[in-house]
N, C-alpha and C positions, 0 to 999 in steps of 0.2 A: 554547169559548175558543180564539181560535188565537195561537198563542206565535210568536217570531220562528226564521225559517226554516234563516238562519243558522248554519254549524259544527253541524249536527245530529248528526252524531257523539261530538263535545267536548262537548254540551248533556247529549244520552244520557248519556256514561258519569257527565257529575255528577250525573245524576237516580240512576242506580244508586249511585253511592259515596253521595249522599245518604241514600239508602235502605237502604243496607249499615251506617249511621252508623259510615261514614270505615273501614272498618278498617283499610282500607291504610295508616292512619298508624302509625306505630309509636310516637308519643312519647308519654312518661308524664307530660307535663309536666298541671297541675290546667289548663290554657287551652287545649291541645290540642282538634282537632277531633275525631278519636275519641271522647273523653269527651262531647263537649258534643253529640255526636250521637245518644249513647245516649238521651240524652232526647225525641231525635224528635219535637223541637220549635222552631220560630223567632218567636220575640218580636220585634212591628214597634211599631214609638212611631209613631202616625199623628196629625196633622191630627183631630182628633174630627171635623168637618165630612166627612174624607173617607172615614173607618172603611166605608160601605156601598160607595164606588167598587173597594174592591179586594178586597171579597171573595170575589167570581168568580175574582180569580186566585186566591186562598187555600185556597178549597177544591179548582181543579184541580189546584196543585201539592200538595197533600196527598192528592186523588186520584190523579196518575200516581207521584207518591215513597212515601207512606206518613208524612210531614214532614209534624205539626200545624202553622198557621202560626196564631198567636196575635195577630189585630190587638187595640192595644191605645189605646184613644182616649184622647187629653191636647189640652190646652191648648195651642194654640201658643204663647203668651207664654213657655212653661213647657220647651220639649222641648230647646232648647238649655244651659239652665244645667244641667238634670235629669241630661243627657247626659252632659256634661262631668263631674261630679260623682259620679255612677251608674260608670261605664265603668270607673274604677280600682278599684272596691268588686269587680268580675263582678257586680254588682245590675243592671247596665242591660239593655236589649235587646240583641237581635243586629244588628237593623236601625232607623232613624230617620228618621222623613222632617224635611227640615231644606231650609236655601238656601244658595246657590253660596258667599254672600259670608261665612259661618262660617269658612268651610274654613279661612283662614290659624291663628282661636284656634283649632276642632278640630287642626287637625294640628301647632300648638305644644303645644299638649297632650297628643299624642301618643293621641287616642281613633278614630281612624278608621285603617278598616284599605285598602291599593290597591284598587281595583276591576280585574276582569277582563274587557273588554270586548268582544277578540279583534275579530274581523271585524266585529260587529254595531255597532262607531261608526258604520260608516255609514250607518247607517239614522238617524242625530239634525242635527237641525239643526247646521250647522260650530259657533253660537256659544254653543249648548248644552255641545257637547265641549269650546268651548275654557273655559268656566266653571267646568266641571267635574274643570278641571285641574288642580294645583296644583306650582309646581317640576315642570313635567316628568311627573305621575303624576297618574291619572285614582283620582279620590277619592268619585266621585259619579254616581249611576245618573238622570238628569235628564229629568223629566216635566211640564214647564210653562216658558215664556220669558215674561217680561213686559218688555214699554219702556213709553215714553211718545212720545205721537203729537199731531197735532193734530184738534180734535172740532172741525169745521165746520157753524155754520146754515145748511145747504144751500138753505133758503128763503131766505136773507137774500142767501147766496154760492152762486150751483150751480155753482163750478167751483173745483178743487183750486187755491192760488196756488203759482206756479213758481218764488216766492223769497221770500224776508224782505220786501223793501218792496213787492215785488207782491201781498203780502198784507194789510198795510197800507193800499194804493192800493186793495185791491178792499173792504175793509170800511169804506173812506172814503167810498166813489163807492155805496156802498149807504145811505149818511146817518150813519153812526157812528161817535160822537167818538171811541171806544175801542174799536177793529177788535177788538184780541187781548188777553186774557189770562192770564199766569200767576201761579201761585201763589209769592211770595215771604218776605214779614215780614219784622219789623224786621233778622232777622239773615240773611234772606237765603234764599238756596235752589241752590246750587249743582248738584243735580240732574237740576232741571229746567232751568239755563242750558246743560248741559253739551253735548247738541247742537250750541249756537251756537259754543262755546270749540273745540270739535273741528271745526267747517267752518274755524277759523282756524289748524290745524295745531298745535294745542296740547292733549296728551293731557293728564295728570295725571303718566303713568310712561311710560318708551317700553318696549320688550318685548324676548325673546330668545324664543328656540326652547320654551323652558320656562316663558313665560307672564312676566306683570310683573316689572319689575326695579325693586325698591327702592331701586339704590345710582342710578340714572336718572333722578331728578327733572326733568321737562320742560315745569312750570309755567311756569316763568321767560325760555322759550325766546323770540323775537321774532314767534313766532304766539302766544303770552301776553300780549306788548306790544299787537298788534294789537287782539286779543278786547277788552284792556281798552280801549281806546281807542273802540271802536265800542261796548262797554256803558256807558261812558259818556256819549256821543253821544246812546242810547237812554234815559238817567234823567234826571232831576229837570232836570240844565240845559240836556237836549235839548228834542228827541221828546217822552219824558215816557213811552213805551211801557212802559218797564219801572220799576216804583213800588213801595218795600218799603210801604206801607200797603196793597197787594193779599195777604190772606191766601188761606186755600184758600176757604174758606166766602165773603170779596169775589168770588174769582174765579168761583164754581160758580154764583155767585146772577146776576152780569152774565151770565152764558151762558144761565142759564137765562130769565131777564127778557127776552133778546135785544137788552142793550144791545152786546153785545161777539160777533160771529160765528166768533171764532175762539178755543179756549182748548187750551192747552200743557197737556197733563194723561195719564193713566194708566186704563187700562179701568176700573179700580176707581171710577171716575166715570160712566160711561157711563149704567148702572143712571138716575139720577138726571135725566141730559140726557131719557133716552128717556119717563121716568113723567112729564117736564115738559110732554111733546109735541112736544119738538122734533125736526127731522128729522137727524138727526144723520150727517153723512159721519165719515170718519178719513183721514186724509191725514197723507204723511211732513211731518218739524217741515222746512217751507221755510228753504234756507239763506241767508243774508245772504253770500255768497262764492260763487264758482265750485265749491269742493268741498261733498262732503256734508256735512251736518249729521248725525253719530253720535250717538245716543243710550244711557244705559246701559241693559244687560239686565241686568235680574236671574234668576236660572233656579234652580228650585227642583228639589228632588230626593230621594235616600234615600243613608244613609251605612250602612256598616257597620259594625260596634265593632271595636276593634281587640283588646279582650277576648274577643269572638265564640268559644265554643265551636264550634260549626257556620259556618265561613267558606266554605267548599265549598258548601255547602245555599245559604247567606243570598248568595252569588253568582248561585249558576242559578237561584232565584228573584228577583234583580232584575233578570238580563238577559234571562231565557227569558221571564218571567210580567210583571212591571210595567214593563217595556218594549215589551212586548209594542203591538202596534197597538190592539185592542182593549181594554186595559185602559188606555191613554194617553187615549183617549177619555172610557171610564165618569171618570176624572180630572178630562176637559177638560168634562163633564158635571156634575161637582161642584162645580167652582170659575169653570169660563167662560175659562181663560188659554190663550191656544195652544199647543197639544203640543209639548215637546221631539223626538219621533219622529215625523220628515219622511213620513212617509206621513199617520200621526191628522193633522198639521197640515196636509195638504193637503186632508181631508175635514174639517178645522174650518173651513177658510178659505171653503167654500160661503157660510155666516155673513159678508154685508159686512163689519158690523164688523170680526168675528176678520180676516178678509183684510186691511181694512184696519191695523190694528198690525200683522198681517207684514208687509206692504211698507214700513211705518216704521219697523219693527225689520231691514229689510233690511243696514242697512249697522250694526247695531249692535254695540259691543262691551262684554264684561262689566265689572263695574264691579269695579275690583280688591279682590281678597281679602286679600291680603300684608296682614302687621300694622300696614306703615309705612300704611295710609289713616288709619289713625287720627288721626295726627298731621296728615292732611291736613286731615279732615271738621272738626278745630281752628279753623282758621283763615280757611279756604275760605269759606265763606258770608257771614262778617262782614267782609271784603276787600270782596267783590263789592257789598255791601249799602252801603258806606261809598262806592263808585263810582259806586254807581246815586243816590247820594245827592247826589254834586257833588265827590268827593274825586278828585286826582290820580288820572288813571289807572294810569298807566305806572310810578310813585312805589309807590303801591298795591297794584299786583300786584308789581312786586318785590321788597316787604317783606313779602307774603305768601310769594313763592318763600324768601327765606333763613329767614322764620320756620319756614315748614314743615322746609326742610331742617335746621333744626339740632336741631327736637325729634326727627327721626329722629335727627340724630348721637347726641343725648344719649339717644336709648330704647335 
């Protein structure tokens, strides 16, 4: 098992104060580390799927501390509300594996505790850390990045397209009536547009130093104007490219059939392209502008309780051991998603595929966590859906910006 190299000094003494269960703390408080060390034990809420990936670290940090680490397999439908829930009782774990984009409810909540990451950030992908942040403070030990990319019939296209209507053009000139597609419905899908709205300089939120800024509404900006205007262009009383009666299952089966060579989609598809036989490339989502087209990551990871008897323990075991290079792998072996630690991800990336989504997660950014999305994920899809359908553009998305912004005012 080799652990990360990093602050070996700072690593050591927590594996000893681990092992000592904390004495040096002095409080008597019932949440205290001290106490919850005595038990010489760390409870992890895992992924069931991924229960066997981590138990090589588990038992060596139990072999260099003397720290039982207790994986404990659930549901993932199940670990976020359990969590939430659990954590005020001291019933939950110490550690949980969960995704970037909780963080705003967990930390309104008040159930996760800072992580301590010290020097070893740099060992993770930039957009790993920056997902992982929340207001300024890293909340999250992050072992998986997933975007959405484009899956190319390489027999139909053998060459990446260099932009939106070059790609178009090349699954035109190959015979087909319907190059590309993506998954939408009736009410939309702003997910997967969101690449294109971001080559047009229109984020959701703009940022600070400390990660999204909720009071920065940037929907409504004149790269908002733009975006609408050209997805419109693309719907019903264009082009035609972009069609809310393309569900996911419309869009998986033209790819697969090989009417359509190009589809906007997510690894969690590939499975499917590749059992169909097709030869399947990954190429970044081609931008319709000069800029890039960003896609959202999502980045998955482990939280610690902010109840945590053993916060010391359930740290050096998520920065020493599942962070670790070797264990980000046995991970990236469980599930197939690219390593958040820049090294496992460069030996996942041998795997075209896996390379290909890193290089179309290259310019990606996380999809924000703050609680004001919620109010976005409202109205967003059903805007966009009502554009691609023949509705004012510009009209459309500006009544989408003040809708969104006034259920933030009023939450």
């Amino acid at each position: 098992m080799r652990v990360n190299t990093k602050s070996l000094v700072a690593a050591g003494a927590l594996a000893v104060v681990a092992t000592l269960g904390l004495a040096s703390c002095a409080s008597g408080d019932s949440g205290s580390e001290s106490e919850a060390s005595a038990s010489g034990t760390l409870t992890v809420w895992v992924d069931a799927e991924r229960v066997d990936a981590l138990k090589s670290a588990a038992d060596a940090y139990t072999e260099k501390t003397g720290v039982k680490v207790d994986l404990v397999g659930k549901d993932n439908a199940d670990i976020k509300d359990d969590f939430i829930q659990q954590v005020p009782t001291g019933k939950g774990p110490d550690i949980t594996m969960g995704a970037h984009d909780w963080l705003g409810e967990l930390s309104t909540n008040g159930v996760v505790a800072p992580l301590e990451l010290g020097d070893s950030a740099a060992d993770y992908l930039p957009v790993a850390i920056d997902a992982s942040t929340y207001e300024g403070t890293v909340y999250m030990l992050p072992y998986a990045v997933e975007n959405i990319a484009v899956l190319r019939n390489a027999d139909l296209v053998p060459e990446a397209a260099t932009s939106f209507d070059d790609m178009i053009a090349k699954g035109q000139a190959a015979g087909l009536t319907q190059p590309f597609v993506v998954e939408q419905g009736a009410e939309g899908n702003p997910y997967h547009l969101y690449p294109f709205q971001t080559a047009f300089g229109a984020p959701v939120f703009g940022s600070t130093d400390k990660g999204y800024d909720a009071t920065d509404l940037q929907l409504g900006n004149e790269g908002g104007n733009a975006f609408a205007t050209w997805l419109g262009a693309q719907g019903k009383n264009g082009t035609g490219v972009f069609n809310t009666d393309i569900d996911g299952d419309i869009a998986k089966q033209a790819f697969i059939d090989g009417t359509a060579a190009f589809w906007l989609t997510g690894p969690w598809n590939v499975g499917a392209a590749v059992d169909a036989g097709i030869n399947v490339a990954v190429d970044p989502t081609p931008s319709p502008t000069s800029d890039p087209a960003q896609p959202f990551a999502g980045v998955k990871g482990f939280f610690i309780s902010a109840e945590s008897k053993n916060k010391v323990a359930a740290n050096d075991f998520l920065v020493n051991y599942l962070g670790s290079e070797d264990t980000q792998l046995e991970l990236f072996k469980a599930g197939n998603i690219l390593p958040a630690n820049a090294a496992a991800a460069e030996t996942a990336s041998s795997d075209p595929i896996i390379a290909g989504f890193a290089a179309a997660g290259a310019d990606a950014v996380p999809m924000p966590a703050i609680p004001a999305m919620g109010q976005v994920w409202q109205y967003w899809g059903i805007a966009e859906a009502d554009i691609i359908n023949g509705a004012d553009p510009v009209a459309t998305w500006q009544k989408l910006a003040t809708d969104v912004q006034a259920a933030i005012d009023a939450s």
